[in-house]
N, C-alpha and C positions, 0 to 999 in steps of 0.2 A: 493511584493511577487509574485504574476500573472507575471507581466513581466519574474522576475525569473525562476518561471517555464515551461513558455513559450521559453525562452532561450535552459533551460535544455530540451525541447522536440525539439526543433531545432539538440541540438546536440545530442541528443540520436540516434534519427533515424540512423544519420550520421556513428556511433560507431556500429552501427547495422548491417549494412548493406555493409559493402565495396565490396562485390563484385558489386555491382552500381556504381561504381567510374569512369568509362569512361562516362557515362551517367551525371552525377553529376560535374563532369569535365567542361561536355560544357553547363549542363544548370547555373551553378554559374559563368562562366567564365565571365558574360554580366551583373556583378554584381557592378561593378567601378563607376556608377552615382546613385546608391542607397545607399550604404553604407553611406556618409554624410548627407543625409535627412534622414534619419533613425534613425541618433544615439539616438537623444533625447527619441525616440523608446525604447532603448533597455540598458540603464542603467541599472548593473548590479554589484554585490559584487564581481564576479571573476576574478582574471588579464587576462582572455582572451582579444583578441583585437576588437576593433570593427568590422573590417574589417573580420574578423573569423565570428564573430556572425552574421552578417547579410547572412552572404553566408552560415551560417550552417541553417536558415529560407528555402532558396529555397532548399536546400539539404535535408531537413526535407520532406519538400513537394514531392519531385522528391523521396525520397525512401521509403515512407510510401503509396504514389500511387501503386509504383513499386510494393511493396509487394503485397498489395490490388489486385492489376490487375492479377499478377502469382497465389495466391489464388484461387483465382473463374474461370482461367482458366485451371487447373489443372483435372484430371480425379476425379468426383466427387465434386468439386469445388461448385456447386450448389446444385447439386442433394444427396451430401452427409451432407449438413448443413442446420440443419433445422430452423437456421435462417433466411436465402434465397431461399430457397429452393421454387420454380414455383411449386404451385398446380393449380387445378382450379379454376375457377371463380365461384360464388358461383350459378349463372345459372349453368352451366356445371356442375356444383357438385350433384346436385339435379339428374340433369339427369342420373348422374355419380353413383350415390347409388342405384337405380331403377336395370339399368344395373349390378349393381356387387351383386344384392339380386337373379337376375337370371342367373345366372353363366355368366358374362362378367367380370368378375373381372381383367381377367389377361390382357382384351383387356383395362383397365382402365390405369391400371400399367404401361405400355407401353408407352400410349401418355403420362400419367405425364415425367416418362421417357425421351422420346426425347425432351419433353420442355425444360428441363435440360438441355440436352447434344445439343442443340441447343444455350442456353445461353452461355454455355463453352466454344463454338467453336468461338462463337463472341469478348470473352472480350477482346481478345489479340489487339483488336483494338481501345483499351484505350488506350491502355498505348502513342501513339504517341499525343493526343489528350491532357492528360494531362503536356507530357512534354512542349508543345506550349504555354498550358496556364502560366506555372513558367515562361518559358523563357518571356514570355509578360507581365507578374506584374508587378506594377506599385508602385510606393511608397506607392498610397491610397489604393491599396487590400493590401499589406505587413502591414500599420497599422493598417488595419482592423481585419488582421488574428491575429498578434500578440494582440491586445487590447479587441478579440472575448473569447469566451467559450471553450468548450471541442471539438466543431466539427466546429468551425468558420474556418479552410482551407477546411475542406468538404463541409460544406455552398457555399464555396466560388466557389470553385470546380463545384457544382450540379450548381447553378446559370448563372456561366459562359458557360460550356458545354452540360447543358442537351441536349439541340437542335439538337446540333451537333453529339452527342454519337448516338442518335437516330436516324439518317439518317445515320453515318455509320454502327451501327449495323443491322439494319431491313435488307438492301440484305443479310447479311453473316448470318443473323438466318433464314430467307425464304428458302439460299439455302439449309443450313444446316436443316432444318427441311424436305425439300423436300427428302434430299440423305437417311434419315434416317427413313424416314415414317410416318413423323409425323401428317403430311396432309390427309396421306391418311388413317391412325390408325385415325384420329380426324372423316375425313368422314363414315369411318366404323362404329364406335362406333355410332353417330350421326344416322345412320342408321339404324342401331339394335334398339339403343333406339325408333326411329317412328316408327317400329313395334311395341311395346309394347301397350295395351291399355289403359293405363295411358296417354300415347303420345298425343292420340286425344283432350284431356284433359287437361295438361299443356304447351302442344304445346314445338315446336321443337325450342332452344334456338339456337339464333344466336350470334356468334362469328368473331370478324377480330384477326384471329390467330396471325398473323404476328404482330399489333400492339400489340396486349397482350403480346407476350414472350418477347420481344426486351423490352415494357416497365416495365415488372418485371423482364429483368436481368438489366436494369437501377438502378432500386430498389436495387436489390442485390447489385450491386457493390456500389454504394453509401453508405451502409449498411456498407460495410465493410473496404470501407474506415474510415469511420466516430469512427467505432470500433479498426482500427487502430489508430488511432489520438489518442484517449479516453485513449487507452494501455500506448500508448508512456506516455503521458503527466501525468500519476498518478499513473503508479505500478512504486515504488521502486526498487523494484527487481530487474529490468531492468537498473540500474547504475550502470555497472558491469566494466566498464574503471576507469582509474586515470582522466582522465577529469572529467568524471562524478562525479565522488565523488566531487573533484576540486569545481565544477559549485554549487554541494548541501551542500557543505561543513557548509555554513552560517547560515543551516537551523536546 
């Protein structure tokens, strides 16, 4: 029954989503040496073909990222879901209530704000990152994902890529934060607050801005993959093809 469903979120994505299909095109096309070690994989009730089902796995992956990645970089994308959503750390936060108890509030606002809209402007640099890792799966991540849980190709995903997300997000959210003000909204506020005379007292929290936003819109985006996957693989609803029905028909 897993395998099953695992099949059926393979091809769901795929049904989902065709305008990916040039993309989906060249990442399945390099699928010809997986397809035979896989079959024992993917036993299934529906007369699909093997050779379908395993290329509808990386198509699964390639457009459930895809969406994941246009999500969060869309306007609001972060700053509008408060799932994801970059607040501050809970140093800064402190300091951050002190300030908006003495009318700095909207200078609060602001750098939450740009954090956001610095996360935004980064994600679109997934998406290349993800297609490299389908295209480079290997039989043992493929039965890993298929024989894993609700977010075992996000698993797989964060494991493989973290590293690398992070070194290419941190310049494009440094620059972005700089065009935006968000360094200098960070310094300000930080400043105001050492005026305060609480200041002397709790002392002036120190922050590496740049690693903080870059590593909670890692967060986010992982988040939201994961929540993609979860969609795909267990709302009904979402079998709105004759395939689909097809593939759940047994059930």
């Amino acid at each position: 029954m897993k395998r099953i469903l695992t099949l059926a979120f393979a091809i769901l994505l795929y049904s989902l989503s065709p305008g990916y299909a040039g993309l989906l095109d060249d990442l399945t096309g390099q699928m010809g040496d997986l397809a035979p070690q896989a079959l024992p994989l993917l036993q299934q009730q529906s007369s699909l073909d093997d050779t379908t089902i395993v290329k509808g796995l990386k198509e699964a992956l390639a457009t459930g990222t895809e969406r994941a990645v246009t999500e969060v970089a869309k306007p609001d994308g972060y700053f509008g879901n408060p799932l994801i959503k970059i607040l501050l750390p809970d140093k800064v936060q402190r300091a951050a209530d002190l300030l908006a108890a003495v009318g700095y509030q909207q200078q609060v606002n602001e750098f939450v704000l740009s954090m956001n809209r610095a996360a935004e402007a980064a994600a679109p640099k997934a998406a290349a990152h993800f297609g490299d890792a389908i295209r480079q799966m290997t039989v043992e991540d493929a039965r890993g994902i298929l024989a894993g849980g609700d977010t075992s190709a996000t698993q797989f995903f964060e494991k493989k890529l973290r590293s690398k997300l992070f070194e290419s997000f941190k310049p494009v959210i440094s620059n972005s934060m700089n065009k935006v003000g968000t360094v200098s909204t960070y310094q300000d506020m930080m400043g105001s607050y050492g005026s305060l005379p609480m200041a002397s007292l709790l002392g002036v929290p120190s922050l590496d801005l740049n690693s903080y936003v870059t590593n909670k819109a890692l967060d986010g985006l992982f988040t939201m993959v994961g929540q993609e996957e979860k969609k795909i693989r267990t709302n009904p609803a979402a079998r709105t093809t004759d395939l689909l029905r097809k593939v759940f028909g047994s059930k």
